[in-house]
N, C-alpha and C positions, 0 to 999 in steps of 0.2 A: 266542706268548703271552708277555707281559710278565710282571716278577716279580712286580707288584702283583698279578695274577691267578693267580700260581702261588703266590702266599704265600696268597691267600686260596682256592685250592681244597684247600690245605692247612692250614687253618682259626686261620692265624698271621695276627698283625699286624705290626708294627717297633714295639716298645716305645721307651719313654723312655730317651735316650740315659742310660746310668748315670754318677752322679757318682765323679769322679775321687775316691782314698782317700787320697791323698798331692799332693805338690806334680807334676804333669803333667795332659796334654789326654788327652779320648779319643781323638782322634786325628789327623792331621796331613796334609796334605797338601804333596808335593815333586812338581813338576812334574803329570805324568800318572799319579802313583801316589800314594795314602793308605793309611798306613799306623799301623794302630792300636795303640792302646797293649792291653796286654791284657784280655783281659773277659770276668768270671767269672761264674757261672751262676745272677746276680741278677733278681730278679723282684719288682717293687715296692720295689725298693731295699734287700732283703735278699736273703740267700744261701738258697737251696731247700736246699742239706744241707753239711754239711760233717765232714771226716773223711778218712781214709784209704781209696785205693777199694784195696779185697782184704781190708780188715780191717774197718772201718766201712761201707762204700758198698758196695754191689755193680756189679760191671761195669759190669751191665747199664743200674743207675739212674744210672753215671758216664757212659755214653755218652747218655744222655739231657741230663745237665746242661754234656756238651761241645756239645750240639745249642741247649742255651738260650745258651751263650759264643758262641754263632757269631752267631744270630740280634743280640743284643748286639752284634757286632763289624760285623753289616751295618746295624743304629742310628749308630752310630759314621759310618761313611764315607755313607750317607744323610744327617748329618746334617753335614758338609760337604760333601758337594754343591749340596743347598740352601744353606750358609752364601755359597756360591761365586757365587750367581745361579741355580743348575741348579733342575730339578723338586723340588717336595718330598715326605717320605713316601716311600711304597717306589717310589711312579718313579722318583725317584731313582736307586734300583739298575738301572734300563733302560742307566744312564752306565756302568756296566760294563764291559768289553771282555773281562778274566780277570781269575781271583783266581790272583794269582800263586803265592802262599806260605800255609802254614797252619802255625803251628808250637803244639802244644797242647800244655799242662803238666800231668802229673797226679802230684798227692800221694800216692802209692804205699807200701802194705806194703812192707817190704823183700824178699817172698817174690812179690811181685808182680809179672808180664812181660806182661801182656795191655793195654799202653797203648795200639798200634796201634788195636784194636779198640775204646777209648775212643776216641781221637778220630774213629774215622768217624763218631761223632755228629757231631760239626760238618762231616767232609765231606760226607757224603749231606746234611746241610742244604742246604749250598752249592751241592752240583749238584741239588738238587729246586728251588729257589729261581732258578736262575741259568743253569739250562740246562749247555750246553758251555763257558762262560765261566765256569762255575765249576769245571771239573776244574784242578785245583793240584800243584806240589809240596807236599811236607811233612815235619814232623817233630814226633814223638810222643815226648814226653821225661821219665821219673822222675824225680820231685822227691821230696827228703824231706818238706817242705811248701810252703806255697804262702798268700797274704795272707791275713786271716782265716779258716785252715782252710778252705779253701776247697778241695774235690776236685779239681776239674781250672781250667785259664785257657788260652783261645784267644788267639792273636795272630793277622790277616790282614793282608796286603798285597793288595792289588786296583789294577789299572792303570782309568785315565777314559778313557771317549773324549774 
């Protein structure tokens, strides 16, 4: 099964790639790997919450909004693929081989230690969406804050075939 079909039996699309907030791209392609700038858990071009997860957010809705950063981060490299000549939309993601790296940022309480467990929203995204070419390295890292209060921000690298 392709991702197009595995995003759609999990009742997801690939949103519009989000616009950069500052001077850089969503993201970049070097050779056989693109690699995104970060992407935080916008929807319709605003932020769904923001705040500190432990103190304002709870885990639980911070791993939901690492699952929207991810989805975001696979707009992103769909959407140079197609820039490249490749399929567009989520076939796109079919160009996949591995998602190398995930490194996720979350805005934490300072009494806060359950980051890990925020970002498996974006991993279990990536492996429901992408099969075994989405199990990754990773790193789940507290931030005092993060771009428009923003709870959490995914970054990915993904190799093309």
């Amino acid at each position: 099964m392709g991702a197009a079909a595995r995003l759609a039996d999990l009742g997801l699309s690939l949103p519009p790639v989000a616009l950069p907030v500052a001077a850089y791209v969503p993201a970049v392609r070097s050779g056989a790997y693109v690699h995104t700038s970060g992407q935080l858990p916008l929807v319709e071009g605003r932020l769904v919450a923001t705040g500190k997860v432990g103190a304002d957010v709870t885990p639980e809705d911070a791993q939901g909004l690492a699952r929207i950063a991810a989805l975001n981060a696979l707009a992103a490299v769909a959407a140079v693929v197609e820039r490249d000549g490749g399929p567009a939309g989520a076939a796109a993601l079919d160009r996949i081989v591995r998602v190398v790296k995930v490194v996720g940022f979350v805005a934490s309480d300072p009494a806060f230690t359950g980051q890990p467990a925020v970002v498996n929203g974006a991993s279990l995204l990536l492996h429901d969406v992408l099969g075994e070419a989405g199990v990754h390295a990773r790193s789940a890292v507290g931030v005092a804050v993060l771009p428009l209060d923003a709870p959490v921000e995914v970054e990915v690298v993904v190799e093309l075939a």
